[in-house]
N, C-alpha and C positions, 0 to 999 in steps of 0.2 A: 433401561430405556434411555436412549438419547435425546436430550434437550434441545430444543430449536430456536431460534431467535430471529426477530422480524429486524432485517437488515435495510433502510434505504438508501440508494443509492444518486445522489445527485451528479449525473454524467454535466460535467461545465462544456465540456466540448461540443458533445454532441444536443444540449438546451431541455435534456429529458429525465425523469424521476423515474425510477422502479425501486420496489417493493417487494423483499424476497424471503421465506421462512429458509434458512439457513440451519440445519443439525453442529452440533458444536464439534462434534468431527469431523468436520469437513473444511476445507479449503472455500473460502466465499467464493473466490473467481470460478472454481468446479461449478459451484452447486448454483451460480449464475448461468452459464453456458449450459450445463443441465433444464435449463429452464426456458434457455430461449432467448433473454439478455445477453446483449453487445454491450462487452464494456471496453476497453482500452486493455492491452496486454502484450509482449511479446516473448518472453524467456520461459516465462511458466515457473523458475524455482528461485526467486527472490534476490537475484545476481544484476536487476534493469530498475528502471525508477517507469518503466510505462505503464502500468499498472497502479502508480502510488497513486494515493487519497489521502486528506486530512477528516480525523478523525472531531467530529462534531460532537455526537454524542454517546455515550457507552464505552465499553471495555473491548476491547483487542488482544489476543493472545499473537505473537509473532514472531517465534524459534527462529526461523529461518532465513529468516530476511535479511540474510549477507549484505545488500544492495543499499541499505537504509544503515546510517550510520547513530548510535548511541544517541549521537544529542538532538537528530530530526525525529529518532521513535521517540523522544520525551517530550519533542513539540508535537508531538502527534501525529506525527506521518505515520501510514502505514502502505505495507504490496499487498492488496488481494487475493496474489497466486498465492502466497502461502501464509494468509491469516486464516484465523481462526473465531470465532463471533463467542464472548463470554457474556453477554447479558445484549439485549437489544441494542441497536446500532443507528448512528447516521452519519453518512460521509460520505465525503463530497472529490469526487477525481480530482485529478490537480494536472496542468499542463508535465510534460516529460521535461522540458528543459528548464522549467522554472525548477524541477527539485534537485535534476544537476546543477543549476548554478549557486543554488543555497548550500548544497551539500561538495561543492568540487571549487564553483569558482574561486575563491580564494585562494587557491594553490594553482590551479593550472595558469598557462601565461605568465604567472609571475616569479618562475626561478627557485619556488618552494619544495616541488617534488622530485628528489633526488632518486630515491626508489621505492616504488611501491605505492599502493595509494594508502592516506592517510583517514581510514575507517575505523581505525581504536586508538584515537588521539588521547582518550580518556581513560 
């Protein structure tokens, strides 16, 4: 039997809270749009920051989250489309350009990126 976990979700954008039993195999952003919740997203597999949230409280599993670079998943960011809920959850969306600029600004405009983007600096 699959374990489920009560995920809330504080949309900042749009001023609203939802409440979701979440299976731990599944994708939150799926099993949100399976329910009916609007939440922020564009790419669907972890390659965009439209989706990211900061994770408030509980655990977060998130393989795949190409988009999210090492040192913002250890401040806590995470994508939705392709996390996964390990113990109940809160977190809270976060503007799309605010987590490009924590995770890009530095290097762009300023003559740092010679090729490629720098996602495993670490």
């Amino acid at each position: 039997m699959v374990q489920t976990h009560k995920i809330k979700v504080y949309n900042r954008q749009a001023g609203t809270s939802h409440t979701l039993e979440v299976p731990e195999d599944r994708y939150i952003l799926h099993t949100a749009e399976q329910n009916g919740t609007e939440l922020p997203f564009s790419c669907r597999n972890g390659a965009c920051t439209t989706c990211a949230v900061r994770v408030i409280s509980g655990e977060i599993h998130q393989p795949e989250a190409i988009g999210l670079s090492p040192d913002l998943r250890r401040q806590g960011y995470a994508l939705l489309c392709v996390s996964y809920a390990r113990s109940d959850l809160e977190v809270e969306t976060q503007d799309e350009d605010e987590v490009y600029e924590l995770q890009f600004g530095r290097f762009f405009g300023k003559g740092k990126v010679k090729v490629g983007l720098p996602l495993d600096e670490d």
